[in-house]
C-alpha positions in Angstrom: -55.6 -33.3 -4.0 -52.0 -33.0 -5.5 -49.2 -32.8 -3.1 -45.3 -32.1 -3.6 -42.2 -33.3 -2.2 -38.9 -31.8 -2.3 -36.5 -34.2 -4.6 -34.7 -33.3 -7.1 -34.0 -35.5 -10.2 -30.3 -36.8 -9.5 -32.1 -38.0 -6.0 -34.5 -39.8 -8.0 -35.1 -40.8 -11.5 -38.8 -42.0 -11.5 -38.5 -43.6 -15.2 -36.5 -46.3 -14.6 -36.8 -46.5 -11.1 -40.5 -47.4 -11.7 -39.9 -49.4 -15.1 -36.5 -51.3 -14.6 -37.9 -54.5 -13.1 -38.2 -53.7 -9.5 -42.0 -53.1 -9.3 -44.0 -54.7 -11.9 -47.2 -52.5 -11.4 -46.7 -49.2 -13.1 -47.3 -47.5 -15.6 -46.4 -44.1 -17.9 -49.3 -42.5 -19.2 -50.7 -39.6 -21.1 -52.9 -37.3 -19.1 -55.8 -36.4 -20.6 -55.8 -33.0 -19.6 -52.5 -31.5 -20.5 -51.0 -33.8 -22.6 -48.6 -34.7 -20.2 -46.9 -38.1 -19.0 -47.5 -39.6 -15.5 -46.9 -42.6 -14.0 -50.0 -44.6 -12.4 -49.8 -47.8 -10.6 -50.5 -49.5 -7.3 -48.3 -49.6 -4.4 -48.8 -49.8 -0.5 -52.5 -50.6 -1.1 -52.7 -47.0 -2.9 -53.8 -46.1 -6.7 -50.8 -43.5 -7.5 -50.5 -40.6 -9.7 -47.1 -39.2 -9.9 -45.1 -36.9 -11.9 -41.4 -35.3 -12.0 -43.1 -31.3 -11.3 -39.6 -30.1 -11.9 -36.0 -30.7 -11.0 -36.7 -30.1 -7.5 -39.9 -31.5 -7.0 -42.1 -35.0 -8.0 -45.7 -34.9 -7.9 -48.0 -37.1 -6.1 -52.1 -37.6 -5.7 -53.5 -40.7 -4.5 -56.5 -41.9 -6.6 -57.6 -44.6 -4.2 -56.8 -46.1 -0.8 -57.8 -49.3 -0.5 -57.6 -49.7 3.0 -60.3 -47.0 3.6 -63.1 -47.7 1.7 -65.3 -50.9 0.7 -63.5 -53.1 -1.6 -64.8 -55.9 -4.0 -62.5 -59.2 -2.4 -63.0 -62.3 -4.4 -65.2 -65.0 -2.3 -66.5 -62.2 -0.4 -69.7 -59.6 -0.6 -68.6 -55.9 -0.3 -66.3 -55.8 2.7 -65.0 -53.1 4.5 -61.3 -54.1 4.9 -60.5 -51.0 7.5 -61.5 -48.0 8.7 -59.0 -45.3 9.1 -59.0 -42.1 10.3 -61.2 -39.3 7.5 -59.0 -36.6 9.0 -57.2 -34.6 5.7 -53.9 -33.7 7.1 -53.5 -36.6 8.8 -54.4 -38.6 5.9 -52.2 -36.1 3.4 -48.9 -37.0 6.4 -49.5 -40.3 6.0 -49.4 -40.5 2.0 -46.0 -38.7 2.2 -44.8 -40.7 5.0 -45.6 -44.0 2.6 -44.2 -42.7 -1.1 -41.1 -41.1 1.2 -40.7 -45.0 3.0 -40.9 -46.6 -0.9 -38.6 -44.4 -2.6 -36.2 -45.0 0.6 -35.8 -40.9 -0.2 -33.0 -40.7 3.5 -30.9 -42.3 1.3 -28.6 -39.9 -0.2 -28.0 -41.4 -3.7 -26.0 -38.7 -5.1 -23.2 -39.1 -2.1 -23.4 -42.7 -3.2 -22.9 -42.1 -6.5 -20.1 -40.0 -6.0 -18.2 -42.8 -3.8 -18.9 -45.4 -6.4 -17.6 -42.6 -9.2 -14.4 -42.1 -6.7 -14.2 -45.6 -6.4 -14.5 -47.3 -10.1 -13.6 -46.5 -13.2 -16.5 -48.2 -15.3 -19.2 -47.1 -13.3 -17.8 -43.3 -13.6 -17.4 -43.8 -17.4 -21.1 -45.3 -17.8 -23.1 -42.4 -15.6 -21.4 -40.1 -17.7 -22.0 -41.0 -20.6 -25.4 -41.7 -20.1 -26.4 -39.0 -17.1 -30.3 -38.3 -18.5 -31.0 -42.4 -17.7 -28.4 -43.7 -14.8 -28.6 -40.9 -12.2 -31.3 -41.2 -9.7 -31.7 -45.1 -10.0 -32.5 -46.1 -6.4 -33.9 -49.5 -4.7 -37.4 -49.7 -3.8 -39.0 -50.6 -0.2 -41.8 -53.1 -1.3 -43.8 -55.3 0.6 -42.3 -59.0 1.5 -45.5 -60.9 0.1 -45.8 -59.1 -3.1 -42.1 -59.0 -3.9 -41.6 -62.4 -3.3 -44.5 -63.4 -5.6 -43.4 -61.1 -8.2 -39.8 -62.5 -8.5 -41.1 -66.5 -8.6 -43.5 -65.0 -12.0 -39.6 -63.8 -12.9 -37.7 -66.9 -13.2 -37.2 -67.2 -17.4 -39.0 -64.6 -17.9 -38.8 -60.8 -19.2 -40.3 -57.7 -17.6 -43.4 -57.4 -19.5 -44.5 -61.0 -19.2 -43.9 -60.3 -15.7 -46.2 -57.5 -15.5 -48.6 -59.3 -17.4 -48.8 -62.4 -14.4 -48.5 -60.1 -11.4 -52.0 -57.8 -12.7 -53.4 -61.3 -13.1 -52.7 -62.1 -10.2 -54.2 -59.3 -8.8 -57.1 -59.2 -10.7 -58.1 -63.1 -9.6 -57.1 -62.7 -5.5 -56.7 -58.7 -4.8 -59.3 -56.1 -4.1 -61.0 -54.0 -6.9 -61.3 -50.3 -7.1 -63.2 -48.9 -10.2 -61.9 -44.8 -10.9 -63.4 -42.1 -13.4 -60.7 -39.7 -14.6 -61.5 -35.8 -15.2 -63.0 -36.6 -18.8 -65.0 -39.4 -18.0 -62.7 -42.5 -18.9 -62.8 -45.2 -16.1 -59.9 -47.4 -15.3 -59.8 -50.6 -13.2 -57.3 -51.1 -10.4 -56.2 -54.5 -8.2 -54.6 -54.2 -5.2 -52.5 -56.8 -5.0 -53.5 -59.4 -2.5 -53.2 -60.0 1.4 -52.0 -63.5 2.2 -55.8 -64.3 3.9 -57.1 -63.6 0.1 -54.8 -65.8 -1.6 -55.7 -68.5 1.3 -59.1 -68.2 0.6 -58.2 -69.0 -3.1 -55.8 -72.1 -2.7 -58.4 -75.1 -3.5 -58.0 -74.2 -7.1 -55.2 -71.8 -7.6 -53.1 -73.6 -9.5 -55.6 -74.7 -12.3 -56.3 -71.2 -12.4 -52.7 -69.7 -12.4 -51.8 -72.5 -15.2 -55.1 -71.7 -17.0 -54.0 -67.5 -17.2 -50.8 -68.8 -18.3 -48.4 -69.0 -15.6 -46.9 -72.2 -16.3 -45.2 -73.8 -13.9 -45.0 -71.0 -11.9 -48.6 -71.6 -11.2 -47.6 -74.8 -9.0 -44.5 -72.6 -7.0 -46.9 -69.9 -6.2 -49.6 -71.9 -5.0 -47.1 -73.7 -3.1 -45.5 -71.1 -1.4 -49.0 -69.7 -0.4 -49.7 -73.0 1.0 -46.4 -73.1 3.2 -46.4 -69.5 4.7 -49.6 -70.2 5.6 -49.5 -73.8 6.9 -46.1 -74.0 8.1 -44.3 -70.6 8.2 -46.3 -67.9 10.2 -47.7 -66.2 7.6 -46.8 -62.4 7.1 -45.5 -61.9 9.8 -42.7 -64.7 9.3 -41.8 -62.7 6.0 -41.4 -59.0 8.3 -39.8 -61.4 10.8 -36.4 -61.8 8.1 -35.8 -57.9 7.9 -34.2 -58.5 11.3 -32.3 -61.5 10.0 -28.5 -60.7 8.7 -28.4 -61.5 4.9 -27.0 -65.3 4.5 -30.3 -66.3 7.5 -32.4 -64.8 5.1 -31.9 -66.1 2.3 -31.8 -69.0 3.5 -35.0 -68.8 4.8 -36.9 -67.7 1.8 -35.3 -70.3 0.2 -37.0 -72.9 1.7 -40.3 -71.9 -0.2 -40.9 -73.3 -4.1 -39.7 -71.5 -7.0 -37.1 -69.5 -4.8 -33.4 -70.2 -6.4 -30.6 -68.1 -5.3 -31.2 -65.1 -7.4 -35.0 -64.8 -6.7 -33.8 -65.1 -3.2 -31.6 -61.6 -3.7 -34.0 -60.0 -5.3 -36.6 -60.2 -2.0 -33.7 -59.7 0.2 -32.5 -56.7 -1.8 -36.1 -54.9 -2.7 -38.1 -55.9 0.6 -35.9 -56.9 3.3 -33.5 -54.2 3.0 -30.2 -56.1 2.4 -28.8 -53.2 0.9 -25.7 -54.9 -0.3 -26.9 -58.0 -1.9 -26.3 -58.3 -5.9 -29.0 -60.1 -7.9 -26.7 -62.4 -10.4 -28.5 -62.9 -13.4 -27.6 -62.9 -17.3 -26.9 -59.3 -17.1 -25.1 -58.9 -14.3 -22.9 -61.9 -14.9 -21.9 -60.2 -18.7 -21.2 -56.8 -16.9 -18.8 -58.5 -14.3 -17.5 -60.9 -16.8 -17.1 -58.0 -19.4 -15.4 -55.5 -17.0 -14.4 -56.5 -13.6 -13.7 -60.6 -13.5 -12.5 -61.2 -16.8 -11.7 -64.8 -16.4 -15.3 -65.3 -16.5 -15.6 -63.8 -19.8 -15.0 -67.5 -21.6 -17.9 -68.6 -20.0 -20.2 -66.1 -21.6 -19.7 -67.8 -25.1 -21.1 -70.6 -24.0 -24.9 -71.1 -25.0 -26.2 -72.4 -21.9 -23.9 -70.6 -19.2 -24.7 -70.9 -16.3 -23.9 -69.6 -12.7 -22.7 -71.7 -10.0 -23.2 -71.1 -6.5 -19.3 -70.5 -6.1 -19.7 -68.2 -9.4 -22.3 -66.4 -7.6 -20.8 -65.6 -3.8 -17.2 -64.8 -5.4 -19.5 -62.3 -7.8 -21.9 -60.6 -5.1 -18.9 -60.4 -2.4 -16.9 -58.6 -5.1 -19.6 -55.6 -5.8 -19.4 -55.5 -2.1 -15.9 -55.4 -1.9 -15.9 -52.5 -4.6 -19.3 -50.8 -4.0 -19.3 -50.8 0.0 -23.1 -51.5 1.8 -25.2 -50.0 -1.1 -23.7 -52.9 -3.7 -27.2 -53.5 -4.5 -28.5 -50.2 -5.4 -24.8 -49.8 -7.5 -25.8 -52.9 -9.1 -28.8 -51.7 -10.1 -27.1 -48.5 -11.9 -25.4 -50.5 -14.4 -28.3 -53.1 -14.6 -30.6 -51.0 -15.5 -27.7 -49.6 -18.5 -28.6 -53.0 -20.0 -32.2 -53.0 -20.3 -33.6 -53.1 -23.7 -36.7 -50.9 -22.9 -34.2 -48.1 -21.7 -32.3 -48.3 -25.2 -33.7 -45.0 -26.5 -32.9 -41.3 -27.4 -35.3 -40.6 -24.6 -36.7 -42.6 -22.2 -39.6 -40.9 -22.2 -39.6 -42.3 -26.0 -38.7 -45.7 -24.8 -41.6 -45.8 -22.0 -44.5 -44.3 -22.3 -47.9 -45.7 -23.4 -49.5 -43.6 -25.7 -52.8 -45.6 -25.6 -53.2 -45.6 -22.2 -54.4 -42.3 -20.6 -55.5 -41.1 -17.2 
């Protein structure tokens, strides 16, 4: 069943907030039907269909819930991983609750933007000049485990390799769901999986992570899954650091392998709710060296520049300085400015997979 929910489109851009790196499981595809593009991807243990309906509306219908019906878990025979209340309504409150909770949609972003308008020059000058792709951009609520994964697969790596590890991921640990579209067409889907699935999976993950091309990722991943498990308290030591003020937090994920600094920011920023932290990366380093701390700008000739961890603070405690608490979804604006993928006429252009179709 298809369900609406008031937001309009400067509250919510859903093309680059779903492609600009956050989330690395969606997609835009062509409907079948009508010809028309909608996003499909798996999020919150739900197979997703959503569209912009108009300016005032996005579209939602969830294709599968994994947590209520039998799911095919590696190592295992059919299992039933919970049964939830059938009830419709109840089950139709609950879906909104979720997307609502992802988007983060009792944020106002357009009072944001406004104060980061009022409050900087270059920002005000890059929204308008490109209105159609920066307005809207907000930060995701994702889950701890999977956003932490996701970001070790990101270290020297671009968004589409990324992608490419986190399905696999899913497709050798997470549950399966199999789903026939209205012509006939049938399209797999991974959840992406719980921390008891990737356990169950640890005697030979890294062989198999390096075998699907991971690298040495392969070794951090397996590594980390080993430590939350063995030594850290498992989820529930990951929920435990949304209570934590920023600097504990990081510090804490940073005990786990593959986690540098700026993997670090990214879990604190898009799962722990550290609303101000700035990601320092290539991009954000040029942008802050190009227009804000010029005596960086030097640097950024150099082949290999790097960041250093004074570079870094003085860089994320001047966004906050300028930006206020919502640095991090601020950052994200002009980030996502940068992005290749989003260079384009129209995004819709730019991101949309004509040979998929659901």
């Amino acid at each position: 069943m298809k369900h609406m929910i008031p937001c309009c489109s400067k509250q919510l851009n859903l093309d680059v907030v779903l492609l600009n790196g956050q989330s690395f499981r969606w997609n835009k595809v062509i409907c079948p039907s009508d010809k028309t593009s909608v996003f499909v991807g798996v999020a919150k243990h739900r197979v997703w269909k959503l569209w912009r309906q108009n300016d005032n509306e996005i579209g939602f219908k969830v294709l599968n819930n994994f947590q209520q019906r039998s799911a095919n878990i590696k190592g295992t025979e059919n299992k039933v991983i919970q049964d939830l209340p059938t009830d419709v309504s109840e089950e139709q409150d609950r879906d909104t609750h979720v997307l609502k909770e992802y988007f983060q949609l009792d944020v106002d972003v357009s009072n944001l933007y406004r104060e980061w308008c009022e409050k900087d020059d270059h920002f005000r000058e890059q929204v308008s000049a490109n209105s159609q792709l920066l307005e809207g951009i907000r930060i995701l609520k994702q889950d701890p485990l999977e956003t932490l994964l996701a970001f070790i697969c990101s270290a020297n790596n671009n968004i589409a390799r990324i992608s490419k590890m986190v399905q696999r991921l899913c497709e050798l640990y997470g549950s399966k769901c199999e789903i026939v579209d209205e012509i006939g067409t049938s399209s797999v889907f991974y959840d992406f999986p719980t921390l008891a699935q990737l356990e169950a999976g640890l005697p030979d993950m890294e062989k198999a992570l390096r075998d699907s091309g991971f690298g040495y990722r392969a070794g951090y991943i397996a590594g980390t899954v080993r430590k939350l498990c063995n030594e850290l308290g498992r989820e529930e030591w990951l929920h435990s650091l949304m209570v934590m003020k920023y600097v504990e937090a990081k510090e804490a994920v940073m005990q786990l392998p593959g986690v540098g600094p700026k993997v670090a920011d990214c879990i604190c920023l898009m799962a722990l709710q550290k609303h101000e932290v700035v990601p320092v990366d290539t991009h954000v380093y040029q942008i802050t060296a190009k227009f804000y701390i010029t005596k960086y700008s030097a640097n950024t000739k150099k082949k290999s520049a790097t960041v250093s961890k004074a570079m870094h603070e003085e860089i994320g405690q001047f966004y906050v300085s300028r930006f206020g608490p919502y640095a991090g979804w601020a950052h994200s604006v002009l980030f996502s400015n940068r992005l290749k993928r989003f260079e384009s006429d129209s995004v819709d252009d730019a991101t949309t997979q004509k040979r998929k179709k659901f």
